[in-house]
C-alpha positions, 0 to 999 in steps of 0.5 A: 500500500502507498501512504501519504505522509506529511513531513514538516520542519521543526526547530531542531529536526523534522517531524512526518505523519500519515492522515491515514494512520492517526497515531502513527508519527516519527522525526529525524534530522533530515528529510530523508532521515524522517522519511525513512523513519515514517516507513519504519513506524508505518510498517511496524504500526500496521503490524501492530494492528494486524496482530491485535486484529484490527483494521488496516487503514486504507491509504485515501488521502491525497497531495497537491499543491496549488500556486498562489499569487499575493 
Protein backbone atom coordinates (compact mmCIF):
# COMPACT_ATOMS: atom_id res chain seq x y z
CA UNK A 1 0.00 0.00 0.00
CA UNK A 2 1.16 3.71 -0.67
CA UNK A 3 0.55 6.03 2.21
CA UNK A 4 0.74 9.80 2.48
CA UNK A 5 2.95 11.18 4.58
CA UNK A 6 3.06 14.80 5.55
CA UNK A 7 6.66 15.97 6.60
CA UNK A 8 7.05 19.39 8.34
CA UNK A 9 10.07 21.28 9.54
CA UNK A 10 10.54 21.91 13.04
CA UNK A 11 13.03 23.55 15.34
CA UNK A 12 15.69 21.40 15.64
CA UNK A 13 14.72 18.45 13.23
CA UNK A 14 11.59 17.39 11.09
CA UNK A 15 8.52 15.50 12.40
CA UNK A 16 6.24 13.22 9.35
CA UNK A 17 2.98 11.65 9.86
CA UNK A 18 0.33 9.74 7.54
CA UNK A 19 -3.50 11.36 7.66
CA UNK A 20 -4.44 7.99 7.01
CA UNK A 21 -2.59 6.30 10.18
CA UNK A 22 -3.86 8.64 13.04
CA UNK A 23 -1.15 7.80 15.98
CA UNK A 24 1.49 6.91 13.93
CA UNK A 25 4.34 9.53 13.51
CA UNK A 26 8.06 9.84 13.60
CA UNK A 27 11.11 12.67 13.20
CA UNK A 28 14.54 12.72 12.15
CA UNK A 29 17.05 15.43 11.42
CA UNK A 30 16.88 15.39 7.56
CA UNK A 31 14.35 14.95 5.40
CA UNK A 32 15.18 11.70 4.48
CA UNK A 33 16.15 10.65 7.84
CA UNK A 34 12.15 11.24 8.58
CA UNK A 35 11.47 9.59 5.73
CA UNK A 36 12.89 6.51 6.36
CA UNK A 37 11.75 6.83 9.85
CA UNK A 38 7.98 7.43 8.78
CA UNK A 39 8.37 3.99 6.76
CA UNK A 40 9.68 2.07 9.92
CA UNK A 41 6.91 3.35 12.35
CA UNK A 42 4.17 2.82 9.37
CA UNK A 43 5.45 -0.53 8.65
CA UNK A 44 5.71 -1.63 12.31
CA UNK A 45 2.29 0.28 13.35
CA UNK A 46 0.15 -1.88 10.69
CA UNK A 47 1.93 -4.86 12.31
CA UNK A 48 0.73 -3.89 15.40
CA UNK A 49 -2.79 -3.91 14.03
CA UNK A 50 -2.67 -6.81 12.22
CA UNK A 51 -1.73 -8.89 15.18
CA UNK A 52 -4.32 -7.23 17.77
CA UNK A 53 -6.83 -7.91 14.93
CA UNK A 54 -7.70 -4.56 13.76
CA UNK A 55 -8.48 -2.85 10.58
CA UNK A 56 -5.72 -1.97 8.25
CA UNK A 57 -6.28 1.94 7.45
CA UNK A 58 -6.52 2.26 3.74
CA UNK A 59 -4.48 4.83 2.18
CA UNK A 60 -7.19 7.53 0.98
CA UNK A 61 -5.64 10.98 1.11
CA UNK A 62 -4.49 12.68 -1.45
CA UNK A 63 -1.47 15.72 -2.18
CA UNK A 64 -1.44 18.65 -4.25
CA UNK A 65 -0.06 21.90 -4.15
CA UNK A 66 -1.81 24.99 -5.66
CA UNK A 67 0.35 28.22 -6.58
CA UNK A 68 -0.88 31.21 -5.02
CA UNK A 69 -0.15 34.67 -6.12
CA UNK A 70 -0.39 37.90 -3.14
Amino acid sequence: MKYSIVIEKTTNNYSAYSPDVPGCVATGKSINEVKDNMLQALIFHIHGLKEDGLPVPVPESQVDYLSVSV
